[in-house]
C-alpha positions, 0 to 999 in steps of 0.5 A, spaced: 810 032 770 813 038 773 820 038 774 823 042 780 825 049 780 834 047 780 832 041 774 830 047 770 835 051 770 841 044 768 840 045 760 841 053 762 847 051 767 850 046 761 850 051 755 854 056 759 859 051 762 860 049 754 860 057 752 865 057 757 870 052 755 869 054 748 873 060 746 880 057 749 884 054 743 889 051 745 895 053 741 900 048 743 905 054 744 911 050 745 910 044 742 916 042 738 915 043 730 919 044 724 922 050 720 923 046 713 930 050 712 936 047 712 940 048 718 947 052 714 950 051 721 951 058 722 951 062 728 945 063 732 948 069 737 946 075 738 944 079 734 942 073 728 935 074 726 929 069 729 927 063 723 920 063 722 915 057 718 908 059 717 906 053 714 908 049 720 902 043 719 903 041 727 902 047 729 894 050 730 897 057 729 901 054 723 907 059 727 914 055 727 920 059 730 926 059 732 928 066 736 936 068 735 939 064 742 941 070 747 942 064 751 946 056 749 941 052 749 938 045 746 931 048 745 929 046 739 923 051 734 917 050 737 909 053 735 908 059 738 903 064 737 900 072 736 900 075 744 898 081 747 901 079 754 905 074 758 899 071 760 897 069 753 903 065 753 902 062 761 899 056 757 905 054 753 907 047 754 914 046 757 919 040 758 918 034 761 923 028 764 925 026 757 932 026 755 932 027 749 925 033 750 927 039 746 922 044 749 922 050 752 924 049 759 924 056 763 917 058 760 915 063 755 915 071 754 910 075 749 915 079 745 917 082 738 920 076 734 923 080 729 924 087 727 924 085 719 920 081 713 913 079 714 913 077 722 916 084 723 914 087 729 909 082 731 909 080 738 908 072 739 911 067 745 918 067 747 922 062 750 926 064 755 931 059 753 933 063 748 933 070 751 935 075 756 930 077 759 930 084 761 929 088 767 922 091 767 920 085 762 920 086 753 919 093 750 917 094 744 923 096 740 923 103 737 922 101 730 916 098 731 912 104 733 907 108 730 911 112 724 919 109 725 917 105 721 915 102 714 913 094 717 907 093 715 904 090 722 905 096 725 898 101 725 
């Protein structure tokens, strides 16, 4: 039996398809997640720090945060993840017709989180509830650049 020249190339066809579906983990940037610290009732305004878990269980990347609030909002922490642009937060999950639906409502940004501790200086997927966004989008603060400072996550 000889099969015709279309059918020989289907296992060729479903290989690449698989290939092609296989390099895009879903992170589940915004999927609501636990910090595992006490909530001290402090301010959340501008200029607190942002409160990250890294052992978050619920979250691929294993990345719990809560950003400082620029913003009021009722955006709970959430996953997130390490980006290099806005593009690899597009996917991140928003809030759905729950009233009680503490996600991220206004979609996410790629920024530094944090200037200090072992975050510092790394970008990874803002919520815009909690942030101004600036004209121009997010720059990399001036203590995150090449030899202005002593973090460890700038090369």
């Amino acid at each position: 039996m000889r099969l015709s020249s279309p059918a020989r190339f289907a296992p060729l066809v479903f290989l690449l398809a698989f290939a092609g579906n296989a390099g895009c983990e879903n992170k589940h940037i915004g999927r609501p997640c636990e910090l595992n610290v006490k909530d001290d009732g402090g301010d959340r305004g501008a200029g607190a720090t942002s409160t990250i878990n890294d052992q978050a269980l619920e979250c691929p990347t294993r990345i719990c945060i809560l950003p400082p609030g620029e913003k009021t909002t009722d955006t709970g922490p959430y996953c997130t993840s390490d980006c290099s642009s806005d593009d690899d937060c597009a996917d991140g999950e928003t809030r759905g017709s729950s009233g009680t639906d503490k996600r991220c409502k206004t979609g996410y940004a790629c920024a530094v989180a944090t200037t200090v501790g072992d975050f510092c200086c790394r970008r990874m997927c803002i919520c815009h509830d909690f942030v101004e966004t600036p004209v121009g989008g997010f720059q990399t603060p001036a203590v995150c650049r090449p030899g202005q400072t002593s973090c460890k996550n700038v090369k």
